[in-house]
N, C-alpha and C positions, 0 to 999 in steps of 0.2 A: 309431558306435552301439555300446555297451555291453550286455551282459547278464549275468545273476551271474555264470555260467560264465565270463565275460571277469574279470570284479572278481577272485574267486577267486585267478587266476593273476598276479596282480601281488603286488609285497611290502608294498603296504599290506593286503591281503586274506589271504595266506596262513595267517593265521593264526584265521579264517573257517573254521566248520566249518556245510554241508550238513547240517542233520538231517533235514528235510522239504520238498514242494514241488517243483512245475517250478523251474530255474533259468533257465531261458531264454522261459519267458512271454509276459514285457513286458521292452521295453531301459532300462536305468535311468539316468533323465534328473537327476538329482538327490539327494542325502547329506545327511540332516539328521540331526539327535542331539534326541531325546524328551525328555526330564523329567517330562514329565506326560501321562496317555494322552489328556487332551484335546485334546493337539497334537498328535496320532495322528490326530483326528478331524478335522481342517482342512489335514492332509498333502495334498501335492501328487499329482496322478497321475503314476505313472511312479517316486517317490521309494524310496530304501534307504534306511529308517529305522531307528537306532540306539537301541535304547530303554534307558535307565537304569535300575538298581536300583530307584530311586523311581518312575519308572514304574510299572515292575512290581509294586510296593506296594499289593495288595488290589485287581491285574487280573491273571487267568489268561493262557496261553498260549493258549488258544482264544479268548478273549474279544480279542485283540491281532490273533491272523489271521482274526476276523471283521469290527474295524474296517477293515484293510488291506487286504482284500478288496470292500468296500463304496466305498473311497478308489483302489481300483483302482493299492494299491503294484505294484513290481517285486521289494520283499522286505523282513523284518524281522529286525533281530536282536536276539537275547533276551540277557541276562549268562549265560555257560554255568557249566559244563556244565549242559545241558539234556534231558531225557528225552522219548522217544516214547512215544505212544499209538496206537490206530486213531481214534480219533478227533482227536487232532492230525492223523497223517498225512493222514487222509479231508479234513478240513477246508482245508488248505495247498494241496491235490491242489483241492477244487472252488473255492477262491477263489482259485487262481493266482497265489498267493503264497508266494515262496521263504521257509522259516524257517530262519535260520542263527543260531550261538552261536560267542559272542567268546571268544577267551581272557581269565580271569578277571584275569592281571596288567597285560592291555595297557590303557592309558589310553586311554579314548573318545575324547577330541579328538583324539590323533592316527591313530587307525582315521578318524575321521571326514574331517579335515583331507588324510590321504594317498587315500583314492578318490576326495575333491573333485577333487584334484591330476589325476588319472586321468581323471574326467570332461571336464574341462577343458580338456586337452588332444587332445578327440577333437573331430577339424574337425567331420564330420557332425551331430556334439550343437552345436557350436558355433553352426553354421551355424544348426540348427534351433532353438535356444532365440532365439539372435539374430531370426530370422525370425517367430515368434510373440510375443516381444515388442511388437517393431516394429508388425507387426496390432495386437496389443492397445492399443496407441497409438492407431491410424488409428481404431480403434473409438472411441476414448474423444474425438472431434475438438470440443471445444470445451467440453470441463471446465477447471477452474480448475486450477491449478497445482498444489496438497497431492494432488487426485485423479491426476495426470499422474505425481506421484513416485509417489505409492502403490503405481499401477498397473505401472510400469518394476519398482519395488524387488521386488514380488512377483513378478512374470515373469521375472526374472534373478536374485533371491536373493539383492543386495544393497542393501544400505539405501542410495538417494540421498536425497543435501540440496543444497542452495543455498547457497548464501556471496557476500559483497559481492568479500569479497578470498581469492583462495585458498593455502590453507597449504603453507608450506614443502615439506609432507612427505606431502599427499592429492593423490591422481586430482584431475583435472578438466579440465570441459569448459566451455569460453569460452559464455554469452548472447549471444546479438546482438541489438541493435532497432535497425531502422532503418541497421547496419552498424557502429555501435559497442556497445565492451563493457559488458554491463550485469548482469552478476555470474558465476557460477561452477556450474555441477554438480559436484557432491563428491561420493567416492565410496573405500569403503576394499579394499584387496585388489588380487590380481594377474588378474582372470580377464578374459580380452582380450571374450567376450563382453559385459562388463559397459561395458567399454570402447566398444565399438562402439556399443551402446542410449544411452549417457551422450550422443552424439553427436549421437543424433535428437533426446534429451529435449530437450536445449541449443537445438536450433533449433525442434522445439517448444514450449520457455517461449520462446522470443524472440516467435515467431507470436502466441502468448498476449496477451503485454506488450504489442504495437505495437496488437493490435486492443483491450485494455482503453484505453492511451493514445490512441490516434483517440478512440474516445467519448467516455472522460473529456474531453479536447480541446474536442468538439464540446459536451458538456456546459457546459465554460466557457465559450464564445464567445455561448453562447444565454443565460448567465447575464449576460455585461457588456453582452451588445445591449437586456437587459431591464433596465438599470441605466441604460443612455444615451440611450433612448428618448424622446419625451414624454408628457403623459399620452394623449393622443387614440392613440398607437400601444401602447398598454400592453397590448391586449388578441392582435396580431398576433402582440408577442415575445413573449408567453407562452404562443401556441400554437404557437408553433417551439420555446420552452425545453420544453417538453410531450412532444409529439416526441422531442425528443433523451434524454429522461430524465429528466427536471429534475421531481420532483413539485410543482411551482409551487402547487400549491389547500391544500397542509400549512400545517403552523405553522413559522418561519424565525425564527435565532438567527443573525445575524452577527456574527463578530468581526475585529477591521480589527488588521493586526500593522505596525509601522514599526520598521526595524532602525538604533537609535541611532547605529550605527557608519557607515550610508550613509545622511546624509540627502533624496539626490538620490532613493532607492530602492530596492529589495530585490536586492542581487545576486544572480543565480545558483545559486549555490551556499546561499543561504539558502532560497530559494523549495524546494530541493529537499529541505532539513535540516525544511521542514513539512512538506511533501508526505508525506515518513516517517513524522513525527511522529502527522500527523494519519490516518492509516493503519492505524498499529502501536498506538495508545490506546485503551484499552477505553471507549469511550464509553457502554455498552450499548445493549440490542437493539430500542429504541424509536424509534432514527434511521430515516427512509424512505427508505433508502438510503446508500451513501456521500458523507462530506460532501462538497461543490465549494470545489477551491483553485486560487486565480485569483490572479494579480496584476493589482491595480486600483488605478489613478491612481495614488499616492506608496508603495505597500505590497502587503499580502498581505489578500485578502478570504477567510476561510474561513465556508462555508455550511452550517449543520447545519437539518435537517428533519425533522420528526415527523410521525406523521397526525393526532395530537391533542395537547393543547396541553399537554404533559406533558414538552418539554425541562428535565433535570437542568441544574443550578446548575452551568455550567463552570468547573473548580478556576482560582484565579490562577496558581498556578503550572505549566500547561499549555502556557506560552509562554518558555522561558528565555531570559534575555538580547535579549527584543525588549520594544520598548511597543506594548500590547494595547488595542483598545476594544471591549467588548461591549454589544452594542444589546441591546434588549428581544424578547420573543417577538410576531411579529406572521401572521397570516395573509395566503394568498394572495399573488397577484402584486405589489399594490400593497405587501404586510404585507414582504415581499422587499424590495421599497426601502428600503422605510422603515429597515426594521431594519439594513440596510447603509451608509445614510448616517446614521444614527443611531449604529453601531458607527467608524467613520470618525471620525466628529465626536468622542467618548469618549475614541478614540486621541489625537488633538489636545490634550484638558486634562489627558493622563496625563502623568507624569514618564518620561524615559529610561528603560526597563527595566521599567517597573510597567506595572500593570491599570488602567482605568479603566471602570466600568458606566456608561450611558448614563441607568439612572434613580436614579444618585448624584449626576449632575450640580447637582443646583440647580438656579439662575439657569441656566446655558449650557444647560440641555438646553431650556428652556424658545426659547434664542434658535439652538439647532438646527433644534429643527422648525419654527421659523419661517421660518428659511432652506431645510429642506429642499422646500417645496411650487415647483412649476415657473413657477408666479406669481410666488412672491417673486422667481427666479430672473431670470425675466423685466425686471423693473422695476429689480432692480438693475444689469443689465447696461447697460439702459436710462439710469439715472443716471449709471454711469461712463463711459459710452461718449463722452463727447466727450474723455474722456483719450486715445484711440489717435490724438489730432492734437498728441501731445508729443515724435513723434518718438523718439530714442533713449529718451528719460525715460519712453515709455509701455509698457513691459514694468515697470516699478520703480512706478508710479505709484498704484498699488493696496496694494504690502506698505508704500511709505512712508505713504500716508494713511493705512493701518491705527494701525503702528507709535504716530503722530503724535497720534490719537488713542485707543489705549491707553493713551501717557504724560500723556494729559489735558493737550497741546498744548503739551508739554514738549519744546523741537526738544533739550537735552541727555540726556535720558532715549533719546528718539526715535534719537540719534545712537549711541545705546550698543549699542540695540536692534539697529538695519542695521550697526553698525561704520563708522557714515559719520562726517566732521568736523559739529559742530553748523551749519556755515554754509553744505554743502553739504544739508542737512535746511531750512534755513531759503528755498535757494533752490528746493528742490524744491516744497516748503508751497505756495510764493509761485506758484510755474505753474499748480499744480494749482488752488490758490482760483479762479487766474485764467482759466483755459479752462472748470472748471467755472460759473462766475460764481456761486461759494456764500460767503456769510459765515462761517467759522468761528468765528464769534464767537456763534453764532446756536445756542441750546441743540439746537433742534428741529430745524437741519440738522444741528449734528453729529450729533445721535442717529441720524439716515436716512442719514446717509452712512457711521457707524459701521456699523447694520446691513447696509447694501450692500456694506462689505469684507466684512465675515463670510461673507456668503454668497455671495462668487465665489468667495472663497480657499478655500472650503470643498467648494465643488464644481465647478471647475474645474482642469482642467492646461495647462501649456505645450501649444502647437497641436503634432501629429504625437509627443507623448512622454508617457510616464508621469510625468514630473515637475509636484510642485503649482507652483501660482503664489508661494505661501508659501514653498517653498525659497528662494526668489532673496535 
């Protein structure tokens, strides 16, 4: 523990000259350099405050040892030489603050710079700046992460930050969630306390993260159980997605992302390139909440929600290098599906890499929503179902009848389509007419069994996996 009479006697002080005031007071925890006397006024307790020319520009010498006295300094110093008064002396003397004057040739940063150096190196300050930091943490238990640095940066007096990756040539201290690394406390300087607090922050942002990712987590699980539900249970998952967070009674914008480069589905490392995206984008301050991103069936579902029906027009280029579909705004739990299998569907008529709006559709959106009701879904399944008696052919049996009749019963178009030879298209046709017992020739079955591909492929995946039935 330090006091002026200690500062004094070292060779960053020596040159420190006593004009008034106890020197031994208060022990001085801390060396900052003024500029302006309003940083006088938000000085730490404890602080030796260096005040500058400009400072002092149209503020007295009393007017300085009455803010530092109010701020409960250890001491100020004025640019010397400096004159006494009785009422300087008087005033220094009842506010318990040292007044000292610099020599006029030494440079401030380094008066400042060498009793940091002095402080810093005293264990007992060490310890105790360390040690009320650390409190000021425990106090702060379950603030967000800017309050978390805030609070460290001010109790130790140095400015941390965060980094994904950290730099060649900065402090830092590893995140952890969960056991792996999950970015960086940065930190400039040598002051081992500074060191030691970066160590708690680090495992307190980890704490932070693991407990925002559980909810977030929990928040999607209650989102896809309200997506895969039927209707008779629609009311159940939405007061578990309710629960969890999920403002399910808002108005709901989904938009469905498919990464061209994987069309089995979203690798890894893509889901977490939105996850950022959608995070760090100023969406403004009308969302209720932060949006939900989930991966669902063949892609990436992200969820925006308002309280009223006032969702902005999501730019197209908010999605780089994936194909995007954006559903319409719709309410409530039911308005939530809608709008998700409707954004899905959108994905599906866009090109690699583009936007597609669900009420640009045309024609397809018209044959969306007809596919999207649980009825329809029903009936189709219903129709197709004596296909799962073809054996190896009835995983394929569905994207070839599609195929087959998209090309308007063209088995060479159809062949192009799957990459099959036209004769193996010709003999698939042939099974499938024949277990189904349908006439392809027959306008009004193709059209019902048209619609009935659309709407399994559209809302179905491979059993146990994210993959559509459409990739195959």
């Amino acid at each position: 523990m330090h006091h002026v009479s200690d500062l004094l006697r070292t060779p960053a002080g020596r040159r420190l000259t006593l004009v008034a005031g106890p020197w031994d007071a208060r022990p001085v925890d801390s060396v900052i350099l003024v500029d302006e006397m309003r940083e006088l006024e938000s000085a730490a307790r404890g602080a030796l405050a260096i005040l500058s020319r400009h400072a002092m520009h149209g503020a007295g010498v009393l007017e300085a040892l009455a803010v530092a006295g109010r701020r409960e300094l250890a001491a100020i110093v004025v640019p010397g030489p400096s004159g006494t008064s009785p009422d300087i002396v008087g005033t220094a003397r009842r506010a318990g603050v040292a007044l000292l004057t610099g020599a006029s040739d030494q440079p401030l940063s380094e008066t400042v710079l060498g009793l940091s150096a002095v402080l810093r190196a005293d264990p007992s300050l060490l310890l105790r700046r360390t040690r009320d930091a650390i409190e000021g943490l425990g106090a702060i238990e379950g603030a967000g992460e800017d309050d978390i640095l805030r609070a460290a940066s001010g109790a130790i007096g140095v400015e941390y930050g965060v980094a994904e990756v950290a730099g060649p040539s900065a402090n830092s201290a590893v995140i952890r969630v969960d056991g792996r690394p999950d970015g960086y406390v940065c930190w400039d300087g040598e002051d081992p306390a500074a060191a030691i607090v970066a160590g708690v922050v680090a495992t307190t942002l980890g704490r932070v993260r693991a407990s925002a990712r559980a909810a977030e987590g929990a928040r999607e699980q209650a989102v896809l159980a309200l997506l895969r539900v039927g209707v008779k249970e629609v009311r159940t998952a939405a007061r578990r997605a309710r629960h969890e967070g999920v403002p399910v009674e808002g108005w709901h914008v989904a938009v469905f992302l498919r990464d061209p480069a994987s069309p089995a589905g979203p690798a890894e490392t893509t889901t977490r390139r939105v996850r950022k995206a959608v995070a760090t984008a100023p969406w403004g301050e009308d969302l209720a909440g932060s949006p939900v991103v989930t991966r669902w069936q063949d892609g990436i579902l992200v969820l925006f929600t308002t309280d009223e029906r006032a969702v902005a027009d999501l730019p197209n280029d908010a999605w780089p290098r994936l194909t995007a579909g954006i559903g319409t705004c719709q309410p409530g739990p039911d308005g939530l599906r809608r709008t998700a299998s409707q954004a899905r569907a959108a994905a599906g008529r866009a090109a690699a890499g583009e936007v597609a709006r669900f009420d640009r559709l045309g024609a397809y959106a018209i044959l969306a929503e007809l596919g999207g009701s649980d009825s329809a879904l029903v009936a189709a399944r219903d129709m197709l179902a004596p296909l799962d008696g073809l054996g190896v052919l009835a995983d394929h049996a569905v994207p070839t009848l599609k195929a087959y009749l998209d090309s308007w019963g063209s088995r060479t178009r159809a062949a192009e389509l799957l990459n099959l030879h036209p004769n193996a298209v010709a003999h698939r046709i042939r099974r499938i007419s024949e277990v189904l017992g349908a006439d392809l020739s027959d306008p009004q079955t193709r059209f019902a069994l048209h619609v009935a591909c659309h709407v399994v492929l559209d809302r179905e995946c491979l059993p146990g996996t994210t993959d559509a039935i459409s990739s195959l």
